[in-house]
N, C-alpha and C positions, 0 to 999 in steps of 0.2 A: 628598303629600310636602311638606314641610315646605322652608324655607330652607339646611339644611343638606343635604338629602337624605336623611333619616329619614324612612319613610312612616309612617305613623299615620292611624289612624280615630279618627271624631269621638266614637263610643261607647266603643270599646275600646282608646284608646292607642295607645303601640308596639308592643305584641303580649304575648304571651302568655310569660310569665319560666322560664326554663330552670333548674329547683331546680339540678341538678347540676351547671351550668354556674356558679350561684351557692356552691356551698359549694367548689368550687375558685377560684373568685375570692377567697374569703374568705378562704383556705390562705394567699394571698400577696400579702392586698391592703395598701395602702400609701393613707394618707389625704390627701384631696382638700385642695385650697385653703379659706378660710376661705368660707363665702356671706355676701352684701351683700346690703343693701334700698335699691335707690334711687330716691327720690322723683323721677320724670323727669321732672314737666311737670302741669301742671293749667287747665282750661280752669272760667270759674265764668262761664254765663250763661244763660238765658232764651233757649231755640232750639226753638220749635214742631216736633214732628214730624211732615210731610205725609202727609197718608190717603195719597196713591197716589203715594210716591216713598223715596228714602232722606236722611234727613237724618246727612251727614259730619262731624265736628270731627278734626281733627289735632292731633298733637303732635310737634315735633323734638325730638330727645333725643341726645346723647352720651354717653348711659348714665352722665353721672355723673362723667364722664373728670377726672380729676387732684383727686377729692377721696376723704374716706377713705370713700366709700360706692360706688365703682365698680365698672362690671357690664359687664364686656365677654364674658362666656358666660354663657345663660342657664338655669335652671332652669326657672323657672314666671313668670309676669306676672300681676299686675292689675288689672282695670280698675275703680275704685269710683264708685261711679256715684249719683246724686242722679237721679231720672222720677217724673214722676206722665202720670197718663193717665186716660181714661175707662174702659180696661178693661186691666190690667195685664196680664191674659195673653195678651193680643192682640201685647205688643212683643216685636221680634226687635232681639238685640244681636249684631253680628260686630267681632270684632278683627284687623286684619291690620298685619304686622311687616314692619319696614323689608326684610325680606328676602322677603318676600310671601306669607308664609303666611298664612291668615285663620281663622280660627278661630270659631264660633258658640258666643256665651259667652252668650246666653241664646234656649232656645227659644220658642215659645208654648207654652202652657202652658191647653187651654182648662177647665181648672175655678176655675182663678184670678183670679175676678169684680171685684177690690178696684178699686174705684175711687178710691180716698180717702187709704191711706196712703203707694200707690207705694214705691219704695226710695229708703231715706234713707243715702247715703253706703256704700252696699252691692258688696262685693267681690265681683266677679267676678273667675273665675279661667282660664286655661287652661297646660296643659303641652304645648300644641303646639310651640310654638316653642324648645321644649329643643334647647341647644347652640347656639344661634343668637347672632351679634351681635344686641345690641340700639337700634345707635348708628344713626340717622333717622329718618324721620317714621313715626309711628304713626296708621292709621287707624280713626275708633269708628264703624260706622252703627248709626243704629237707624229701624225700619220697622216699619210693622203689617202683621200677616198675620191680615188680617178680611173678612168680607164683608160686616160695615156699617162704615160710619163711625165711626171714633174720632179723638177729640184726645189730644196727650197734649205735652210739654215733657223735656227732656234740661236740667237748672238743675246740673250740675258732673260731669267727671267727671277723676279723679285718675291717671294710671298712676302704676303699682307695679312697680319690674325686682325680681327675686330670681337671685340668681348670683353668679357669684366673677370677679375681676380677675385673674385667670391661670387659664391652660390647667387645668381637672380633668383631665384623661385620660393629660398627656403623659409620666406615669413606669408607666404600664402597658402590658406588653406585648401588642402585637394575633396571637394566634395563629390565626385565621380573617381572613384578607383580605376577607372580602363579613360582614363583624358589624356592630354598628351603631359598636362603639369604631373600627372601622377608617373607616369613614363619617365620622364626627364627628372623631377624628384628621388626618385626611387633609384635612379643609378649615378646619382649625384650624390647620396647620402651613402651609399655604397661603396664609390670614389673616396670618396672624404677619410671613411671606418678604415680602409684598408692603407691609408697616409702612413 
C-alpha cells in the first residue's frame, strides 16, 4: 500500500483497468490540471557500495513549492542515477517517499555481466507513489544481492517529481465510496484542510 493508501504490486500496478468503467468516465470526463517536472534535489559524489550492507543518500524536497515547476500530487518519479560496479546485475536499487512507500526501481538482473559501462545518468522510474505528496526527504539504497563479492560506486543521482500543483481528481464525482478516486480524494481533501 502506498502513502496515500492505494495498494499496488511491484509487478502489476494498481490493478487491472475496468474498460467500462473507463468509457463512462470518458462520457464526462472534465480535464486534469496542468503536469510539472520538478527537479528536487541532486546528490553528485563518490559513495562505495558495501558487499554486505546498504548504502543510503537522501534528498529533502518541497517539491518545488512556490516556483513555476511545483509538484505537490504525484504522478510518477525518477530517480537518474550514475553506478558502475563489478557486476551490474548484481545491484539492487529501492526508492522510498517521504510518505514511505518504497519502491524497487531496479532488480538484479543475473544475465547482465557489464562490468564497465554501468549506468550513466540513467532514469529510473516508478509509479508507485501516485497521488502522493512529494514534499521530504527522499530515500535511494542501493545493495548487491550476490554471493561473491562485488564493488561497485553510486557517483550521482538526480530526483525527478512529475505531477501537478493542484488537486487532479477534485471536479470528479466519486460514485463508489471504496474506488481508488475515493481513496485519493479523501486524503487529498484532508491534505488541503490541514494547509
Amino acid at each position: 500500500m502506498n502513502g496515500v493508501g492505494l495498494e499496488y504490486n511491484h509487478l502489476f500496478g494498481f490493478g487491472v483497468m475496468d474498460a467500462g468503467a473507463m468509457v463512462a468516465l470518458a462520457r464526462r470526463w472534465q480535464e486534469v490540471p496542468a503536469r510539472y517536472h520538478c527537479q528536487a534535489g541532486s546528490v553528485i559524489r563518490d559513495s562505495p557500495i558495501p558487499q554486505n550492507g546498504t548504502l543510503r543518500w537522501n534528498i529533502t524536497t518541497t517539491g518545488c513549492r512556490g516556483s513555476d515547476t511545483e509538484v505537490n500530487y504525484l504522478e510518477h518519479v525518477q530517480a537518474v542515477i550514475t553506478i558502475n560496479s563489478t557486476r551490474r546485475g548484481d545491484v539492487e536499487l529501492f526508492l522510498t517517499s517521504p510518505m514511505g512507500t518504497r519502491s524497487m526501481i531496479l532488480s538484479r538482473r543475473p544475465n547482465d555481466r557489464d562490468d564497465r559501462d554501468g549506468f550513466t545518468k540513467w532514469p529510473f522510474m516508478t509509479t508507485h507513489t501516485w497521488a502522493e505528496n512529494p514534499s521530504g526527504t527522499w530515500v535511494l539504497e542501493a545493495q548487491f544481492n550476490s554471493k561473491t563479492p562485488q564493488e561497485g560506486f553510486i557517483r550521482e543521482w538526480t530526483l525527478m517529481l512529475h505531477g501537478t500543483r493542484l488537486p487532479p481528481y477534485s471536479s470528479l464525482p466519486v460514485t463508489d465510496p471504496h474506488s481508488k478516486l475515493a481513496v485519493v480524494k479523501k486524503v487529498h481533501e484532508s491534505a488541503k484542510s490541514s494547509i
